[in-house]
C-alpha positions as CSV (number, residue, x, y, z in Angstrom):
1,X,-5.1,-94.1,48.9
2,X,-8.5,-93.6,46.9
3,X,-11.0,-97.0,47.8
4,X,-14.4,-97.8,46.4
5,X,-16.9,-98.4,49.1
6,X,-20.1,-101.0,48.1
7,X,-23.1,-101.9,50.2
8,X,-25.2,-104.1,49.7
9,X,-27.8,-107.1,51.1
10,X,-27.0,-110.1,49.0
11,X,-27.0,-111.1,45.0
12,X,-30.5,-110.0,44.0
13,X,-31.1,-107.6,46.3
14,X,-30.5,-104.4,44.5
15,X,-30.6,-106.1,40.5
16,X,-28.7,-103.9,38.3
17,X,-30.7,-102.3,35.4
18,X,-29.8,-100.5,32.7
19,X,-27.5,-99.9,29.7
20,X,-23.6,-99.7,29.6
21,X,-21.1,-98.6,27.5
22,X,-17.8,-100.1,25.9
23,X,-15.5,-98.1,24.0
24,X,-12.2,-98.8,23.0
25,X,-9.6,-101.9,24.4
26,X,-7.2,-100.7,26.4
27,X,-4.9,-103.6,25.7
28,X,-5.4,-102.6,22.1
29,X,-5.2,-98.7,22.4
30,X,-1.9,-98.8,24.4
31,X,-0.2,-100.6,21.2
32,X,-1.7,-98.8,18.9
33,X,0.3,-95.7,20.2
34,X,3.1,-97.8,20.9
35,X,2.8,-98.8,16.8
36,X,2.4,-94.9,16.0
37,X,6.7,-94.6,16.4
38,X,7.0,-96.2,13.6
39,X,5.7,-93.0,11.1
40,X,7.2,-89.8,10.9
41,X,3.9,-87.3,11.3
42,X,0.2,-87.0,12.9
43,X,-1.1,-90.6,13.6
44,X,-4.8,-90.0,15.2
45,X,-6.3,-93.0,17.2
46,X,-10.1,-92.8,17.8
47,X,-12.7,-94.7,20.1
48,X,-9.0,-94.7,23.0
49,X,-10.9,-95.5,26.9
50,X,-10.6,-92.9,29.4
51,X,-8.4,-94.4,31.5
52,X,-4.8,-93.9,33.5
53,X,-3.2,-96.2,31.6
54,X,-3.4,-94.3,27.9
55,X,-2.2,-91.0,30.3
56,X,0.7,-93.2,31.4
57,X,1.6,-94.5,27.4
58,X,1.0,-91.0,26.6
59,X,3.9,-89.6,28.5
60,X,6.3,-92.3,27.8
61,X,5.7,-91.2,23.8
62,X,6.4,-87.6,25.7
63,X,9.9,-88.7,26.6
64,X,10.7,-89.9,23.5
65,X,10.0,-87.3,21.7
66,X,6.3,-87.4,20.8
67,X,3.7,-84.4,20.9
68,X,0.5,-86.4,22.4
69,X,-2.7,-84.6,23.2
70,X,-5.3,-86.7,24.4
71,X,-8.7,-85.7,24.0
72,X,-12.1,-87.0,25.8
73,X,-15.2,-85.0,26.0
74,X,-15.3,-83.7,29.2
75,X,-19.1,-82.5,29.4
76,X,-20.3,-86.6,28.8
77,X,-22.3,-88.4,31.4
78,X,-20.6,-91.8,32.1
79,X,-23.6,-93.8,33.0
80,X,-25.8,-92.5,30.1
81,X,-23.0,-92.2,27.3
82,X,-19.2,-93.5,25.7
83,X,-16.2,-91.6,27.0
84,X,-14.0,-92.6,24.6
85,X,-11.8,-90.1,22.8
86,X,-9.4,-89.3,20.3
87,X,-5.4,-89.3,20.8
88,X,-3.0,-87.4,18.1
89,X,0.8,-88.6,18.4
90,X,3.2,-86.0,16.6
91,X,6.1,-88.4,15.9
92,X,9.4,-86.6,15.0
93,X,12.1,-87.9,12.4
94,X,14.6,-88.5,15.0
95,X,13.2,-90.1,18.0
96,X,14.5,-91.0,21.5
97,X,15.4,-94.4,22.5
98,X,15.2,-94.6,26.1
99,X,12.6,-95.5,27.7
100,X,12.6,-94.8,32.0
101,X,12.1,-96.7,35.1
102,X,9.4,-94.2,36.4
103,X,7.3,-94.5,33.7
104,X,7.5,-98.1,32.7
105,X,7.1,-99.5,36.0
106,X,4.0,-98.3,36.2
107,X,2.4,-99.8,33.0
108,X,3.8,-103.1,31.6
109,X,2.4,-102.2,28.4
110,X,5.2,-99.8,27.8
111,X,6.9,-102.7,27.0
112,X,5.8,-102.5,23.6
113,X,8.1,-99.6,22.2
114,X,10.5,-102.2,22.2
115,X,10.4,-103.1,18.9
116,X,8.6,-100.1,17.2
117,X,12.2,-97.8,18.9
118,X,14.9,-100.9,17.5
119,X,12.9,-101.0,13.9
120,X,13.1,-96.9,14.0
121,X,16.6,-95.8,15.2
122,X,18.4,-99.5,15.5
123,X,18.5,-98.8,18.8
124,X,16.5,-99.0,22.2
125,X,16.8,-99.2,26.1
126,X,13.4,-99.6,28.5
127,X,13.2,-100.2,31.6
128,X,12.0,-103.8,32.7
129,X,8.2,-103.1,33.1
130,X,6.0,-103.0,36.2
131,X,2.2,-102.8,36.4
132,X,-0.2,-105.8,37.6
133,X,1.3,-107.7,40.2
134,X,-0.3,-111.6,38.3
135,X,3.1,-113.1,37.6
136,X,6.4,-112.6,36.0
137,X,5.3,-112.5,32.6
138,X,9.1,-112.7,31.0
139,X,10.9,-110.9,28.1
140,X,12.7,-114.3,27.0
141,X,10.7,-114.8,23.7
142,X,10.8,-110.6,23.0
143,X,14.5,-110.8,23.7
144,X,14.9,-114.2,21.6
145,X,12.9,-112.9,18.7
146,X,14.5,-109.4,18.4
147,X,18.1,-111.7,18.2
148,X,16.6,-113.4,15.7
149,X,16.1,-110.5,13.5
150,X,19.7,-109.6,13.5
151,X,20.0,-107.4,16.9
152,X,21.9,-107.9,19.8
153,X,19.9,-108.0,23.2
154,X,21.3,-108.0,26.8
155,X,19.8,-106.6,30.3
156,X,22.0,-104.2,31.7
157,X,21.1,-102.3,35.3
158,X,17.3,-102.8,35.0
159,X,17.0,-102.3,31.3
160,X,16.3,-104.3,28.2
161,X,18.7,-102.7,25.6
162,X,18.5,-103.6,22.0
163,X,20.9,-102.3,19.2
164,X,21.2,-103.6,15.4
165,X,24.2,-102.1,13.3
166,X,22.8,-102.5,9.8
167,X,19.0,-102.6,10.3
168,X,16.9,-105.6,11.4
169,X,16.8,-108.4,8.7
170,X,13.9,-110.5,8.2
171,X,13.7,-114.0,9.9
172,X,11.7,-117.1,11.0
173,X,10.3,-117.0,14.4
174,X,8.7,-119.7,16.3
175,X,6.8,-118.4,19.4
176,X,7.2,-121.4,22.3
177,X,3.5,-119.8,23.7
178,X,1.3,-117.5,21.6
179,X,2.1,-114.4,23.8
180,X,0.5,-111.7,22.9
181,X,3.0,-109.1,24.0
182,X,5.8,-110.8,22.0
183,X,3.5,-111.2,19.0
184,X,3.2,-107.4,18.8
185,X,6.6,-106.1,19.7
186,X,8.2,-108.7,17.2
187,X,5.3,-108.0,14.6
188,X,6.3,-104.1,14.9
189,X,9.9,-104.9,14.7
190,X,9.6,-106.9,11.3
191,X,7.2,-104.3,9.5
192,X,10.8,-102.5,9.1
193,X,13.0,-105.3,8.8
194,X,14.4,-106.0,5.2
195,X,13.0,-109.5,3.6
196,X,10.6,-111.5,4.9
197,X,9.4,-112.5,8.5
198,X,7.7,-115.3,9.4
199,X,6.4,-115.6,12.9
200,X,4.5,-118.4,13.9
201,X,2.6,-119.6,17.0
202,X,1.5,-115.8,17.3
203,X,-1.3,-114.7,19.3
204,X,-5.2,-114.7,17.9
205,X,-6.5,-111.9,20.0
206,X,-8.6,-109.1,18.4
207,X,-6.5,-106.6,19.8
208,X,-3.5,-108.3,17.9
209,X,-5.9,-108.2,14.6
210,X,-6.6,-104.5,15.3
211,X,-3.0,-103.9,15.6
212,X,-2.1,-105.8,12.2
213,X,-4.7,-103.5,10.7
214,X,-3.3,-100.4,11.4
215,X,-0.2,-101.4,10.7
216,X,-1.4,-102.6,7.3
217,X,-3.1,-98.9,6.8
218,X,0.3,-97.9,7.6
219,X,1.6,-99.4,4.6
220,X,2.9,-102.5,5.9
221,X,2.6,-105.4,4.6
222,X,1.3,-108.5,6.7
223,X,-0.4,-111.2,5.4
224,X,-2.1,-114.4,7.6
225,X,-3.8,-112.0,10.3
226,X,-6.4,-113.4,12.5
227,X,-4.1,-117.0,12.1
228,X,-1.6,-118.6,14.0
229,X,1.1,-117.2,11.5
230,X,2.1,-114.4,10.2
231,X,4.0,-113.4,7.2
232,X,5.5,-110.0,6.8
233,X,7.1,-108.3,3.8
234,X,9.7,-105.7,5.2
235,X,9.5,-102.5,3.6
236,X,11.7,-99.1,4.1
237,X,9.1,-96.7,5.6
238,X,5.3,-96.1,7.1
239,X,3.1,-94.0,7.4
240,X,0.8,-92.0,9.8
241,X,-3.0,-92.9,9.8
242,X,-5.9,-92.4,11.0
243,X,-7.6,-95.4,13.1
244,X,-10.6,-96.6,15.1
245,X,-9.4,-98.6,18.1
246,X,-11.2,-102.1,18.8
247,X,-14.1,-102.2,21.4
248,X,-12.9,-104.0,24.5
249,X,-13.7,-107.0,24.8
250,X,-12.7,-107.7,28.4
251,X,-14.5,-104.4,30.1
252,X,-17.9,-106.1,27.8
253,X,-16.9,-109.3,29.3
254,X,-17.1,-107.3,32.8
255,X,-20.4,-105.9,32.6
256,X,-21.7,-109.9,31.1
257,X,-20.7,-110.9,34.6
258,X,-22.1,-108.0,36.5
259,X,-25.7,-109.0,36.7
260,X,-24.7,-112.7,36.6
261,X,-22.7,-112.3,40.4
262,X,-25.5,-109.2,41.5
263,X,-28.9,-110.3,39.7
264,X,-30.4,-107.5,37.5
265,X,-30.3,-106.7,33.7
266,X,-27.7,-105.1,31.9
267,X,-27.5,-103.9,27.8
268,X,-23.5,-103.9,26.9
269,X,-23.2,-101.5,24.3
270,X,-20.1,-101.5,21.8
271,X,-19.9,-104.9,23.0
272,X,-19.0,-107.5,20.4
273,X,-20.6,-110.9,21.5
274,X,-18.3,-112.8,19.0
275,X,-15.4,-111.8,21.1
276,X,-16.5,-113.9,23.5
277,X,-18.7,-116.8,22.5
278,X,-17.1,-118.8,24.9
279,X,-17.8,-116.4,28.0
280,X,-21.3,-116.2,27.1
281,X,-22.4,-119.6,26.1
282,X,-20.9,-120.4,29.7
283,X,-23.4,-118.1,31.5
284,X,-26.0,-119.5,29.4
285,X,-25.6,-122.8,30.0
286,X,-25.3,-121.2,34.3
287,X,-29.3,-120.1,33.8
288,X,-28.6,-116.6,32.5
289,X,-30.2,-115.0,29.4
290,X,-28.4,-114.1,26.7
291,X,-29.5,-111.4,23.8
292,X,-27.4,-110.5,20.7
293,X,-28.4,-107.1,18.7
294,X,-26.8,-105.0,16.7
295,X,-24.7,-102.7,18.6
296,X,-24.4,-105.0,22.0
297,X,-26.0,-107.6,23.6
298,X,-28.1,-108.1,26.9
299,X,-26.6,-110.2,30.2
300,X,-30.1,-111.0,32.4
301,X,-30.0,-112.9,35.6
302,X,-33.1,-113.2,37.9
303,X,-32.0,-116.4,40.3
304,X,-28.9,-118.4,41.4
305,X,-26.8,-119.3,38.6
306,X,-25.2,-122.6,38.4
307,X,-21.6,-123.6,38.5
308,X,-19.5,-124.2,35.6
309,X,-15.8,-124.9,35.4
310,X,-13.1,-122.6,33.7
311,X,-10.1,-123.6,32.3
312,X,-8.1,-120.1,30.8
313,X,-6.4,-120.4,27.3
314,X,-5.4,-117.9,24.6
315,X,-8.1,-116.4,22.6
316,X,-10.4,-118.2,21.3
317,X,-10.4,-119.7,24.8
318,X,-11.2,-118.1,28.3
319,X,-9.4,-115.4,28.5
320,X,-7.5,-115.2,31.7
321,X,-8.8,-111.2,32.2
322,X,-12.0,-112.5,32.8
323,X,-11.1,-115.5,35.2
324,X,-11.4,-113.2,38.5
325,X,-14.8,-112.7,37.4
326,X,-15.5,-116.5,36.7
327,X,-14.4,-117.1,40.1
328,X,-16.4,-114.3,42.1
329,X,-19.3,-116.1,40.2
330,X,-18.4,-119.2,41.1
331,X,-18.9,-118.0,44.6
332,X,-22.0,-117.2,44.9
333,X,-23.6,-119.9,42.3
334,X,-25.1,-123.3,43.0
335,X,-22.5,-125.9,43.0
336,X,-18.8,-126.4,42.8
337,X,-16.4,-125.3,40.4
338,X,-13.1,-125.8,39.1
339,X,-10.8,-123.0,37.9
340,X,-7.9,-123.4,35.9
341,X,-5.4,-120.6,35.2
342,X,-2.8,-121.3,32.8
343,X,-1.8,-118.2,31.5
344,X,-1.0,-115.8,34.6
345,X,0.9,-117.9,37.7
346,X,-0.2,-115.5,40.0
347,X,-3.5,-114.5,39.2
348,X,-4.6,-116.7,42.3
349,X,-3.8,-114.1,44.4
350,X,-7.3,-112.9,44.1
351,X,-8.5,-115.7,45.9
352,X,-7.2,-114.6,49.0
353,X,-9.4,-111.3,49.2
354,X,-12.4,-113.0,47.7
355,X,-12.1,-115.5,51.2
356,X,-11.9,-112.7,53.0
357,X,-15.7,-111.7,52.2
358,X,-16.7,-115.4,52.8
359,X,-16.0,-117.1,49.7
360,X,-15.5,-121.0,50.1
361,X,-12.4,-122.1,47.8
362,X,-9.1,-124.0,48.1
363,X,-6.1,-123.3,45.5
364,X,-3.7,-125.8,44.6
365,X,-1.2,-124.8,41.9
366,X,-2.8,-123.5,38.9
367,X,-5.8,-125.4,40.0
368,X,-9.1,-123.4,42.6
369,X,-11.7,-125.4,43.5
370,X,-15.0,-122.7,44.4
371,X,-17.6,-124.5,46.3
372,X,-20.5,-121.4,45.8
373,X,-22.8,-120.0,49.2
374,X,-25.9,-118.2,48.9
375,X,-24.3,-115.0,50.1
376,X,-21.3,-113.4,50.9
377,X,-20.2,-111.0,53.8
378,X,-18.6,-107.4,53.2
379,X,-14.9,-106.8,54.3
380,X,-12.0,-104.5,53.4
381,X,-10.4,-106.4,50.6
382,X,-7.0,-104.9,48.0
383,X,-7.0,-105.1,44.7
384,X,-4.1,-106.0,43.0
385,X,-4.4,-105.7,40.0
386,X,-7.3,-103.9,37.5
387,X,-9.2,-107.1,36.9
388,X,-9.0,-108.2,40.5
389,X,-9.9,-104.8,41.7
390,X,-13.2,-104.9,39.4
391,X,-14.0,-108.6,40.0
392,X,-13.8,-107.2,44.4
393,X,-16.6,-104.7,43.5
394,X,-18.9,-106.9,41.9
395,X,-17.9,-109.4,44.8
396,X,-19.0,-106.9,47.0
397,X,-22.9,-106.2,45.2
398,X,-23.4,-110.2,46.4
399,X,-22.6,-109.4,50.1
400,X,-24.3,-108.1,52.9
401,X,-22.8,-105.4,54.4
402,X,-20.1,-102.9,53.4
403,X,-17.3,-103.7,51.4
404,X,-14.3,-101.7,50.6
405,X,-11.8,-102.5,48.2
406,X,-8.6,-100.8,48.8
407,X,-6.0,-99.9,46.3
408,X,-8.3,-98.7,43.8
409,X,-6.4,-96.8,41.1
410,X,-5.6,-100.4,39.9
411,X,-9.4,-100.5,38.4
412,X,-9.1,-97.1,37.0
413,X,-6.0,-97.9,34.9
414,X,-8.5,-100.5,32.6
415,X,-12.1,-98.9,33.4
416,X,-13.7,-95.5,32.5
417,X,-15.8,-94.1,35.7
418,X,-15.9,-98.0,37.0
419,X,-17.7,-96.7,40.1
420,X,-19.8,-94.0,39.0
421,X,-21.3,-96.3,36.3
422,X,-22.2,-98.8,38.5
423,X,-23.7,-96.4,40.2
424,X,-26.0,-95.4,37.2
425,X,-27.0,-99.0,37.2
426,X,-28.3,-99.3,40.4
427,X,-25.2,-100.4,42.4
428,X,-24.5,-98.5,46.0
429,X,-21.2,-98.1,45.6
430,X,-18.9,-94.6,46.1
431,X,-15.5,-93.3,46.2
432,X,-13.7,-93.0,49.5
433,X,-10.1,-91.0,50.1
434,X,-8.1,-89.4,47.5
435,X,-8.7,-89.2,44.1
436,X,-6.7,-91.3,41.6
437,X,-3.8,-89.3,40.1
């Protein structure tokens, strides 16, 4: 199993420096193929990451009948340039409707054909997803919606299966937590649906507004995005598009906290700040600088931070992707701090590795209490899951000694060339055993 070694002397002791760059959201750019089932023809997605994860979506699409080819340039220099390419999804007339175990447990996303297959053929069967290992992250609102809109839902030998005799019929929804994966599978369901949907208490997140305008290219009609509710005139058919995917706001949100937890200077470009006001004002009120231009912004960090508290939310809050981060932060700054994850019942697992490399914390519940130490020792750690993975590396720049962080293919499902771009920056860190496949 491929690891990513780091060495380092402490926080500050080999600053990062340098520019990065963000291209699209994978938790946008998975739906957005997802979303392409429901036109007949050529939909083409541009600015899609380089990552596992789209290779993954991209042969589900495969197995129900898609052409895919995905395209990155292959002659581009991580550290000095975007990676990002262009997908082109070939979606027949009659499509397939199952979607497998093998595939789907290895990306949760794939979850999201759900309701794009039951609006299309009336029908669908996937497997109940796998991926991160954070928490349980149920189907019960999917499932509840989808009856709702007129089909019948049941889980049968591992699968959700989903079949509507007459064609889905427009309803209102009440969502009991703005979950983002429900929001899009029952938003992609009701683009089809005949009448009107109403769906309220959806999710805020840009990738949900990116999602709602393609689908509105598309020719469907949605009115109320970027609000709590959304309104949705059925109509009989879409079409295929062409669409620029939404920078990713939780890989800019990674590289805001890299020179934070290792000291340095870093330029984020193709990040949008306004994604995440709240991240930033809270390493600005820590002692970092903070610089908005067009195209990115700057994270700078030349001395201890301070401590500050997190408390996770739906967007516009903290957004739970980033709390490993927060807390690897929290760490190493001057003070104590109090996490609170309300989103994701396991993400706590974390804390375990980060106390293997000498981090001072105590979880209780949903509650972590992070009293911060100058520096922190290097150890082999797992990462289990993509943000965990990252958030161990960056651990590891504010250690002394050698860190290894096994498990690794987890970070390369949601970051293009994580370790070679940190090695651009300034960062000593390398890839050890096999290469992900």
């Amino acid at each position: 199993m491929e690891s990513f070694q780091i060495t380092a002397a402490g926080p500050h002791s080999s600053p990062l420096e340098g520019t990065v760059y963000v291209g699209g959201a994978k938790n946008s750019a998975l739906k957005l193929m997802a979303a392409a089932l429901l036109a007949p023809g050529i939909t083409t997605i541009h600015n899609v990451p380089e990552i596992l994860d789209v290779t993954v979506m991209a042969e589900l699409l495969r197995r129900l009948g898609c052409t895919v080819a995905v395209d990155h340039p292959g002659d581009v220099d991580p550290t000095t340039e975007l990676t990002s390419g262009v997908v082109r999804i070939g979606v027949p007339e009659e499509l397939g409707w199952e979607a497998p175990y093998e595939l789907v447990r290895r990306l949760r996303a794939s979850i999201a054909v759900l309701g794009p297959l039951v609006a299309r053929c009336h029908r669908a069967s996937v497997a109940l997803p796998g991926g991160d290992a954070i928490g349980s992250r149920g189907l019960d609102m999917h499932m509840a919606g989808l009856r709702d809109l007129g089909a019948e839902v049941r889980v049968e030998h591992g699968q959700v299966v989903a079949e509507v005799r007459d064609g889905l019929k427009g309803a209102s929804l009440w969502l009991d937590f703005p979950s983002v994966g429900a929001t899009e599978n029952l938003l992609m369901a009701s683009v089809l649906a005949a009448g009107t949907t109403v769906i309220d208490n959806v999710a805020r997140e840009p990738e949900i507004v990116d999602l709602c305008e393609m689908l509105t290219e598309m020719g469907a009609r949605i009115s109320g995005t970027g609000s709590s509710t959304l309104t949705v005139e059925g109509v009989d058919r879409l079409n295929p598009v062409e669409h620029v995917c939404v920078s990713d706001r939780i890989v800019a949100g990674t590289w805001a906290f890299a020179p934070a937890i290792a000291g340095g200077s870093l330029t984020v470009n193709g990040g949008v700040a306004a994604h995440l006001d709240l991240v930033l004002d809270k390493l600005i009120d820590a002692g970092a600088e903070v610089n908005t231009h067009e195209g990115g912004f700057t994270v700078s960090a030349d001395k201890r931070l301070r401590s500050f508290d997190v408390v996770t939310l739906p967007f516009p809050g903290f957004p739970t992707d980033l709390q490993p981060f927060a807390m690897a932060l929290a760490s190493v700054s001057d003070g104590t701090a109090m996490i609170t994850e309300n989103v994701f019942e396991s993400r706590f697992m974390f804390a375990q590795e980060l106390a293997r490399l000498g981090a001072d914390l105590h979880t209780d519940g949903h509650h972590a209490v992070v009293r911060g130490v100058p520096l922190l020792s290097g150890a082999p750690v797992v990462a289990h899951d993509i943000r965990a993975g990252a958030a161990l590396v960056l651990a590891g720049l504010a250690g002394m000694g050698v860190t290894t962080v096994a498990e690794s293919h987890h970070i390369d499902r949601g970051y293009p060339h994580f370790a070679e771009v940190l090695a651009g920056i300034g960062a000593d860190v390398v890839r050890i055993g096999d290469s992900p496949a």
